[in-house]
C-alpha positions in Angstrom: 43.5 -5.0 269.2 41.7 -7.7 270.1 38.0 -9.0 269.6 36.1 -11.6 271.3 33.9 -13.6 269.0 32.7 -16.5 271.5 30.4 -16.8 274.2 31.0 -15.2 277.5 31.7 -17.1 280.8 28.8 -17.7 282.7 26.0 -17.5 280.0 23.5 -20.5 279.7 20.7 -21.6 277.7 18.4 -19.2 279.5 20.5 -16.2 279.4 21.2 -13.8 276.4 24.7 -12.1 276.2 26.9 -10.5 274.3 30.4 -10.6 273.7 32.3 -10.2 277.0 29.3 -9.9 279.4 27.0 -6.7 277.8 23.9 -7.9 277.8 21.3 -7.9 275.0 18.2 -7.4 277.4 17.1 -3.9 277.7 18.0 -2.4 280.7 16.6 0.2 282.8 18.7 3.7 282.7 18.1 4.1 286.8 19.5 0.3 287.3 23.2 0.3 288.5 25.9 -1.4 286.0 27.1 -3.8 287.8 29.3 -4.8 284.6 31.9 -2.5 285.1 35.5 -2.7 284.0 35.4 -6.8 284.6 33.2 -7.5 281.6 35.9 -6.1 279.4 39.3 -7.8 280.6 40.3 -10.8 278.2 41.0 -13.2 280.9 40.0 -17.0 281.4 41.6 -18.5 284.7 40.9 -22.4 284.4 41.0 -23.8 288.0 40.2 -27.7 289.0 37.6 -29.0 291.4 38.7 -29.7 295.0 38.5 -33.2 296.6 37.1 -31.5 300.1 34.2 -30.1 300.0 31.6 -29.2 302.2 27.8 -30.9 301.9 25.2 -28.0 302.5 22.7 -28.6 304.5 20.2 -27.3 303.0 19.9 -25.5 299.3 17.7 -25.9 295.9 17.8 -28.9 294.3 19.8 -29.5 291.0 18.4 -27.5 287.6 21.1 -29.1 284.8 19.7 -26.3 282.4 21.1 -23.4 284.3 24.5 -24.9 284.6 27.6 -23.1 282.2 26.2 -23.4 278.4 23.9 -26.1 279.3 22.7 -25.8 276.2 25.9 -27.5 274.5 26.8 -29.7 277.8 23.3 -31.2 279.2 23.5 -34.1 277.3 26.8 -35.5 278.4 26.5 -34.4 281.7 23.6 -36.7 282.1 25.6 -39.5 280.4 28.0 -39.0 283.1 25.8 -39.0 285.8 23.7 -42.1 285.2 27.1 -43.9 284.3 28.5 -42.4 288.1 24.9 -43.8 289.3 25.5 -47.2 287.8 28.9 -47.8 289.5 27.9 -46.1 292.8 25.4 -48.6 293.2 27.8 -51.6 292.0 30.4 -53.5 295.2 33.2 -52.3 293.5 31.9 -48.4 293.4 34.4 -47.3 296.0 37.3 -49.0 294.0 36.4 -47.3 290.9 36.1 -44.1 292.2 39.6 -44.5 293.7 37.5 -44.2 297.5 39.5 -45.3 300.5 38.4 -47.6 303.6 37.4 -44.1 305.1 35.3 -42.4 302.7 33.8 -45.4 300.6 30.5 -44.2 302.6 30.8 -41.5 300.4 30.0 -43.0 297.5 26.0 -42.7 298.5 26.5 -38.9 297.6 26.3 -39.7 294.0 22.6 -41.6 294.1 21.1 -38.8 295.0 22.5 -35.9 292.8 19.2 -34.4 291.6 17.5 -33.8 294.8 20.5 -33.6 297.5 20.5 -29.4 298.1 22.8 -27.6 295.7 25.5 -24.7 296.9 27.2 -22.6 294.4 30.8 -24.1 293.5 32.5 -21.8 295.3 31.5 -22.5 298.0 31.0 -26.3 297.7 34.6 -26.9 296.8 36.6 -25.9 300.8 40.3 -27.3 299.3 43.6 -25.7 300.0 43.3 -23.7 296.3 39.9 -22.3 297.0 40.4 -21.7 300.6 43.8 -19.2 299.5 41.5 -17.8 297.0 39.0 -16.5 299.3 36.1 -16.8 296.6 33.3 -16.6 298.9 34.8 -13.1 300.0 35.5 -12.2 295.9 31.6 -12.8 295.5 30.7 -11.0 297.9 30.9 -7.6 296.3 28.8 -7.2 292.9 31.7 -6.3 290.6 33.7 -9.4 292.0 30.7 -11.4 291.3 30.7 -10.2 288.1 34.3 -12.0 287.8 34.1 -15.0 289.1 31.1 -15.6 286.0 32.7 -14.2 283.7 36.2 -14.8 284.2 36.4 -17.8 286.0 35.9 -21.9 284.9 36.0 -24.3 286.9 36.8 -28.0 285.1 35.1 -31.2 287.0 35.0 -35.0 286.1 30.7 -34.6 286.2 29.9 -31.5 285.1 32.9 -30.8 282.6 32.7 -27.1 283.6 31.5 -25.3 286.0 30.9 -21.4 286.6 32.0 -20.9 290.6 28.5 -19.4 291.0 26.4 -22.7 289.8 24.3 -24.4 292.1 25.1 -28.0 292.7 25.6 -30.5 294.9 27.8 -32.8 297.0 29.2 -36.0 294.8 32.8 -37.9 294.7 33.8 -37.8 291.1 37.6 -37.2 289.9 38.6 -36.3 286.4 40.9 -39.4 286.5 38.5 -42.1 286.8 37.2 -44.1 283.7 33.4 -44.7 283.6 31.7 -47.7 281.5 30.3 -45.6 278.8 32.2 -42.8 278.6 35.5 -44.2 279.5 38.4 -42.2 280.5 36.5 -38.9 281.5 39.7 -36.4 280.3 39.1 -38.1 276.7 35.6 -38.0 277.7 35.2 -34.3 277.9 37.6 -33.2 275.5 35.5 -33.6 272.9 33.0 -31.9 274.4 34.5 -29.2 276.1 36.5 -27.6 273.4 34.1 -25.6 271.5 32.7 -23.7 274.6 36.2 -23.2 276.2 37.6 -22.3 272.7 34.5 -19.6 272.3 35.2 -18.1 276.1 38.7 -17.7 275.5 38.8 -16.8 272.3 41.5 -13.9 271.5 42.3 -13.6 275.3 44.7 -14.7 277.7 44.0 -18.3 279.7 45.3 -18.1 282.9 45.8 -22.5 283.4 45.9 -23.7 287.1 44.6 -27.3 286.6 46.3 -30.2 287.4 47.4 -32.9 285.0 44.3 -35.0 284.6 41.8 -32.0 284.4 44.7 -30.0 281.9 43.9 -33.1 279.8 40.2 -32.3 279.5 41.4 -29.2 277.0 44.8 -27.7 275.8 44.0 -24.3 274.7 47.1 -23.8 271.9 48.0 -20.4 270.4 46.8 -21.7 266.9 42.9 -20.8 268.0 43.9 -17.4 269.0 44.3 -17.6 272.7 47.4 -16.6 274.6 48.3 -19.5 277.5 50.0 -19.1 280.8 50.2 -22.5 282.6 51.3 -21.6 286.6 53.6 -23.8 287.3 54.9 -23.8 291.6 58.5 -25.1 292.9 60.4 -24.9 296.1 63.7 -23.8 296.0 66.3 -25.9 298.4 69.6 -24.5 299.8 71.4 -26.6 297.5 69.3 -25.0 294.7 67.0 -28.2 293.6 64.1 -28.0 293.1 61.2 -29.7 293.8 57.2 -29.6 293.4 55.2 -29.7 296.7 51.4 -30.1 295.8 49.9 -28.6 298.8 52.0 -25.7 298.3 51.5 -25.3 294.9 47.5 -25.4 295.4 47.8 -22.5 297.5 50.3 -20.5 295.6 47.9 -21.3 293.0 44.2 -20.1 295.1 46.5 -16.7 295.9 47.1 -15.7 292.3 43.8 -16.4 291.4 42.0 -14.6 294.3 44.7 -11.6 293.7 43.8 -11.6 289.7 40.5 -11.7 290.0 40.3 -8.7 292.5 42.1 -7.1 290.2 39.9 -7.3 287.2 36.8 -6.7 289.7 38.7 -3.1 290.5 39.2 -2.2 286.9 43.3 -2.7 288.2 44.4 -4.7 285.2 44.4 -3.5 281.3 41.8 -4.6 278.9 44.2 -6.3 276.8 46.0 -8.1 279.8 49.4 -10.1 279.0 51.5 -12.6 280.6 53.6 -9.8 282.4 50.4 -8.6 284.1 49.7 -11.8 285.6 53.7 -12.0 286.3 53.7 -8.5 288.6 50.1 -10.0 290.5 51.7 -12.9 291.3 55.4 -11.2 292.2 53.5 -9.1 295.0 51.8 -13.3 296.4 53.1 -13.8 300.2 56.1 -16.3 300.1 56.6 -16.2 296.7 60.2 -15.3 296.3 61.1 -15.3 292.0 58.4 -15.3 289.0 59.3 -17.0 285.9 57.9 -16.7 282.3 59.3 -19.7 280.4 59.4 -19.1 276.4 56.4 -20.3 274.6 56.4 -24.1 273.9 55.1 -26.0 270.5 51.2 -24.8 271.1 52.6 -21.2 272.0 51.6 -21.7 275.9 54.2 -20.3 278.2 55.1 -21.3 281.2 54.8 -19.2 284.4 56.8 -20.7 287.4 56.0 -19.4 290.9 59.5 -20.0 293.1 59.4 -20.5 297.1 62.3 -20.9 298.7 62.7 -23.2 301.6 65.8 -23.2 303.9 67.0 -24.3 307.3 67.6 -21.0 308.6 64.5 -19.6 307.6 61.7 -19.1 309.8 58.8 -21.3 309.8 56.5 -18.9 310.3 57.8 -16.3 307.7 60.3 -13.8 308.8 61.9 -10.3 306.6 60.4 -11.5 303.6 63.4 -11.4 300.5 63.3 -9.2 297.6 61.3 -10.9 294.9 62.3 -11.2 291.4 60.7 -11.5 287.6 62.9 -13.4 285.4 62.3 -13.6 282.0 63.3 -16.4 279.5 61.4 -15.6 276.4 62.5 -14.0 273.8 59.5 -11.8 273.3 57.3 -10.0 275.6 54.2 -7.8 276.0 54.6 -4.1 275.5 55.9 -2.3 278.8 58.1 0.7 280.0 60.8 -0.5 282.4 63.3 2.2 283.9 65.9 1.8 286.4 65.7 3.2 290.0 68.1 5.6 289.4 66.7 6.4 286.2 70.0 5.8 284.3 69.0 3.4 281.9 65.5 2.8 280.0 64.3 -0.7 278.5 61.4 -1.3 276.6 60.2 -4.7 276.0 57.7 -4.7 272.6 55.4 -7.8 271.5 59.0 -8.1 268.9 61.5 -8.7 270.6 63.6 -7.0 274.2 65.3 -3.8 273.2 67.5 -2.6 276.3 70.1 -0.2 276.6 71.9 -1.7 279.4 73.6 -5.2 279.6 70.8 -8.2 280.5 71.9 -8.5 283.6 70.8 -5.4 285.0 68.0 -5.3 287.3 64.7 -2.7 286.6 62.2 -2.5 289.0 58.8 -3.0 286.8 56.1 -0.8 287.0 52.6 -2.1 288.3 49.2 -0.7 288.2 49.2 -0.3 292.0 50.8 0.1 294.6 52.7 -2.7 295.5 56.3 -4.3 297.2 59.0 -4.2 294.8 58.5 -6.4 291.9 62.1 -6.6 289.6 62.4 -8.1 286.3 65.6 -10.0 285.2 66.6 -10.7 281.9 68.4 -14.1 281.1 71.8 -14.6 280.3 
């Protein structure tokens, strides 16, 4: 149904590829494909940078040109840098950079950007997202490899994107801080950034776990042919507020997208993935008690709430972990056969609307790709 007109994630000015990863360059008959079923999934997940990170020791030095489509994005990035390298350098460097008493030292990282010893990204960036995510163990294996460059951007103040396998090195740059020269970097880099992110995503689903400031940087919209899931993470209370906890949510957010990109590595996920794919990978997420799908907003991006529940009389440490739930708001939603346990009533929800033949608030079990705890979808009243 769907075709994909733009550049692939993880291609650069000195690499030739075709739509979704099959390369142009000849290739040997007795060479293994490691392309597998992950070049073919329609799925961007959009993750931020992380404030910790850990300086290599020792690594290449910086080559801008083989950064994601440096041949679009060199030019700003070293606009960027030599305006970082002017205010590093300046008394008020840690101030601008929003540095505290403890790591204004820091700042030094930035003078030195194109000989300090580069790391890939993924392994560079050690904050509670990526550590959930477990990337290091994803790119490991050549079919998650394969993934994480091809299905996988990361968004930075610096570099504007960044594939999680680019080399590069320790600096102290957020997304939030204005630069003389280029200014505010989201406005910055939304200028930029569009026509590359618009080409990797193009007819496929973006799966969105940014933060506000790097969200800024691009708002994918349903009008340029991409479908949008922004993952959204709140703790339940006793009293049934709710409330967003941002360590939690980081690492609700590094489980999904460690889970989904296994997934696509294994060939586990559809070619023409939907928002009720990523839903069932994120109902079968450790502590995550209810998935919501929120109706498609103005742009046509939906909504995708992960729901933990905190209470007093629940362990600390975890306990008999609740049966988890998929509630659904929207009023449309991606072709799937849904049949009760008992196998007494039969619901099928089609890309026009949800046609059941029992009332809404009947609970189905929904059917995964593998084998998984029991993942329900609820209809809402």
């Amino acid at each position: 149904r769907w075709r994909y007109r733009g550049r692939p994630v993880g291609s650069s000015a000195r690499v030739s590829v075709a739509p979704w990863g099959i390369s142009t360059e000849p290739r040997s008959p007795s060479a293994p494909d490691l392309l597998g079923a992950a070049y073919h999934v329609r799925v961007l997940i959009l993750l931020p940078p992380s404030e910790g990170k850990t300086a290599p020791a020792s690594g290449p030095s910086l080559e801008l040109d083989s950064l994601l489509d440096a041949d679009r994005l060199t030019a700003a990035r070293r606009e960027v840098m030599s305006a970082l390298a002017e205010v590093s350098r300046s008394a008020e460097g840690a101030s601008v950079l929003g540095l505290g008493p403890r790591s204004a030292a820091q700042v030094s990282t930035n003078l030195t950007l194109e000989t300090s010893p580069c790391v890939p990204a993924h392994q560079l960036f050690t904050g509670v997202l990526y550590e959930a995510a477990r990337l290091d163990s994803i790119a490991e294996e050549a079919a998650g490899r394969a993934a994480l460059e091809r299905h996988c951007v990361v968004l930075s103040g610096l570099w504007g994107i960044l594939s999680p396998t680019d080399l590069v090195p320790d600096h102290r740059l957020s997304m939030g801080t204005s630069l003389p020269g280029p200014g505010r970097l989201p406005a910055f880099w939304k200028q930029h950034l569009a026509p590359s992110l618009t080409e990797m995503a193009a007819q496929g689903l973006v799966v969105d776990c940014r933060s506000a400031d790097y969200a800024a940087a691009w708002k994918p919209s349903a009008r340029d042919g991409i479908e949008v899931v922004s993952v959204r993470v709140v703790r339940t209370a006793d009293d049934g507020s709710r409330k967003v906890v941002s360590h939690m949510a980081k690492h609700a957010r590094g489980l999904l997208t460690g889970e989904l990109l296994r997934a696509v590595a294994d060939g586990s996920v559809p070619e023409h993935v939907h928002v009720d794919d990523i839903a069932a990978i994120a109902g079968r997420l450790e502590g995550i008690d209810d998935v919501e799908v929120g109706e498609p907003d103005q742009l046509g991006r939906r909504a995708l709430t992960l729901v933990t529940r905190w209470s007093r009389s629940r362990p600390a440490s975890g306990g008999p972990r609740r049966q988890m739930s998929i509630r659904t708001t929207m009023t449309s939603f991606s072709s799937a056969w849904m049949t009760s346990s008992a196998g007494a009533a039969t619901m099928r929800a089609s890309s026009w609307g949800l046609i059941s033949t029992a009332p809404p608030s009947t609970v189905r079990p929904l059917r995964a790709t593998a084998p998984s705890p029991p993942v329900e979808l609820r209809t809402a009243s």
